[in-house]
C-alpha positions as CSV (number, residue, x, y, z in Angstrom):
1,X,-80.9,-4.6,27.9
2,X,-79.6,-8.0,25.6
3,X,-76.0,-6.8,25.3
4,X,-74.8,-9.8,23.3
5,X,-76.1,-13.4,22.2
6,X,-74.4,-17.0,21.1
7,X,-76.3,-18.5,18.4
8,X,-75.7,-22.1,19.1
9,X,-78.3,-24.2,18.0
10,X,-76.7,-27.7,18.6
11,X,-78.5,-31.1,19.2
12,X,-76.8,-32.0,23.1
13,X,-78.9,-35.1,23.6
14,X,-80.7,-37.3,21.9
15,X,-82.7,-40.5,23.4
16,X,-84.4,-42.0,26.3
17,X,-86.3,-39.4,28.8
18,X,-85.4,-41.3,31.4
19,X,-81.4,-41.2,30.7
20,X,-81.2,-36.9,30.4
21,X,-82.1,-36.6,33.9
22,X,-78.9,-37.5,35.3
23,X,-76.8,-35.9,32.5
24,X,-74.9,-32.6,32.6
25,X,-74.3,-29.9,30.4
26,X,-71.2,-27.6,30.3
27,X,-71.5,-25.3,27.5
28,X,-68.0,-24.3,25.8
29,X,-68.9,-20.8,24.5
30,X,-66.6,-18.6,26.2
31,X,-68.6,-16.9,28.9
32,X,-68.9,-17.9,32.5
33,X,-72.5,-19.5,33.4
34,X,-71.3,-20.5,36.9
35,X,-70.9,-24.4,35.9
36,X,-72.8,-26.9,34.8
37,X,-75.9,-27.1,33.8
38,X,-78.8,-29.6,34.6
39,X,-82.1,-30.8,33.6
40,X,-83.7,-29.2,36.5
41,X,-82.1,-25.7,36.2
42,X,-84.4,-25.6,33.5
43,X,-87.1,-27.8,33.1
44,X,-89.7,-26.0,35.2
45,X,-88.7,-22.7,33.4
46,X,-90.9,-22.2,30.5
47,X,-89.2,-20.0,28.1
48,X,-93.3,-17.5,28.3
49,X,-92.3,-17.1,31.8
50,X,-89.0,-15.5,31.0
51,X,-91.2,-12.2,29.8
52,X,-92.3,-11.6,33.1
53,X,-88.2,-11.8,35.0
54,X,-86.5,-9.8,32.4
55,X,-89.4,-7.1,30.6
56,X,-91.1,-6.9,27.0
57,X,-87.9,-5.5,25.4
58,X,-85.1,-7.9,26.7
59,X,-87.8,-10.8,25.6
60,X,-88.5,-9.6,22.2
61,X,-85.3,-9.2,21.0
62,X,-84.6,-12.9,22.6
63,X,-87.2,-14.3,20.2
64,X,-86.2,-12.0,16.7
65,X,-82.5,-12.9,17.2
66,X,-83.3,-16.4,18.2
67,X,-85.7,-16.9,15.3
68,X,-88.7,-18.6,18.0
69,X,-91.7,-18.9,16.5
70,X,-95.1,-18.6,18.8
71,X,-97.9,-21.6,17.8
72,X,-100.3,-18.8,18.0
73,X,-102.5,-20.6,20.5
74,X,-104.4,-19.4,23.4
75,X,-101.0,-20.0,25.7
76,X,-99.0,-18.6,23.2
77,X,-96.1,-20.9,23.5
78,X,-92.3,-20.8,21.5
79,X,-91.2,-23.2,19.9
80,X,-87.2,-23.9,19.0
81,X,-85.4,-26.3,16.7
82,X,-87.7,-29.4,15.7
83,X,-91.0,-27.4,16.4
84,X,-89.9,-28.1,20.2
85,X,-90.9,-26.1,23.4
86,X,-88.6,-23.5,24.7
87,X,-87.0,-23.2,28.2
88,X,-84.4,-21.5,30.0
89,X,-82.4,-21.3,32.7
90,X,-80.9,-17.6,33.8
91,X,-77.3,-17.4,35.6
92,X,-76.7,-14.0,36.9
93,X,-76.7,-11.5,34.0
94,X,-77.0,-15.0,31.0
95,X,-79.9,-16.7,30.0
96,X,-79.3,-20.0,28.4
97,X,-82.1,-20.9,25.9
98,X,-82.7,-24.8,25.4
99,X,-85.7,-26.8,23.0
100,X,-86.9,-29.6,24.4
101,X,-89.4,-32.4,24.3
102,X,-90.8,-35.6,22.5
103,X,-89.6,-35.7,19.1
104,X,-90.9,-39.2,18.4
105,X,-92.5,-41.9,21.0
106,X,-90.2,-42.5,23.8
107,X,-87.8,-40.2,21.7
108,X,-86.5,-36.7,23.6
109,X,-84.2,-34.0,22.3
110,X,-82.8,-31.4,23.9
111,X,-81.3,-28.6,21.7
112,X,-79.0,-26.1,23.2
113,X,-80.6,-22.4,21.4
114,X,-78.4,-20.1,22.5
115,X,-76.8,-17.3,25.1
116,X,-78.1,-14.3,25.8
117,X,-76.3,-11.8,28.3
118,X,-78.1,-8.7,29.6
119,X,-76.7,-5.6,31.4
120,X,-79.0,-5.4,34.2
């Protein structure tokens, strides 16, 4: 069960793809996420797959209090800030919610979304 959730919804790069894979992130929000964070610790994580680790329930009430839209397609995929594709990266009992992808050619954001911390 979602216990509580950080709304953050803040631009944390902004460029080249090739110059975020070597950059960190350490989010300031007052709970403990273990460290850092990377580009792999969520990259391969598709925010869809994050249904199938924490249940219908917990997943739901990510998307309404996160305000993530679906595109409706046949892979049913979220989308974030800028109309971007949603990942995430889970630490213990958080899951960190991040938008990312092309925004123009050659252009990448990545958008920090939010925290989410669960009971289980």
């Amino acid at each position: 069960m979602i216990t509580k959730y950080i709304k953050v919804k803040s631009l944390v790069f902004d460029g080249s793809e090739s110059e975020i894979l070597n950059r960190s992130i350490i989010p300031d929000i007052g709970i403990n996420i273990g460290g850092t964070i990377q580009f792999n610790d969520f990259a391969n994580n598709s925010f869809e797959d994050l249904r199938h680790i924490i249940g219908n329930d917990d997943f739901e009430s990510i998307v309404k209090t996160g305000g993530f839209t679906s595109d409706g397609g046949f892979l049913d995929l979220y989308k974030g800030i800028d109309n971007l594709r949603l990942y995430f990266c889970k630490r213990g009992d958080v899951i960190v919610v991040f938008a990312y992808g092309e925004f123009q050619p050659t252009r990448y954001k990545l958008y920090l979304e939010g925290f989410w911390v669960s009971s289980h």
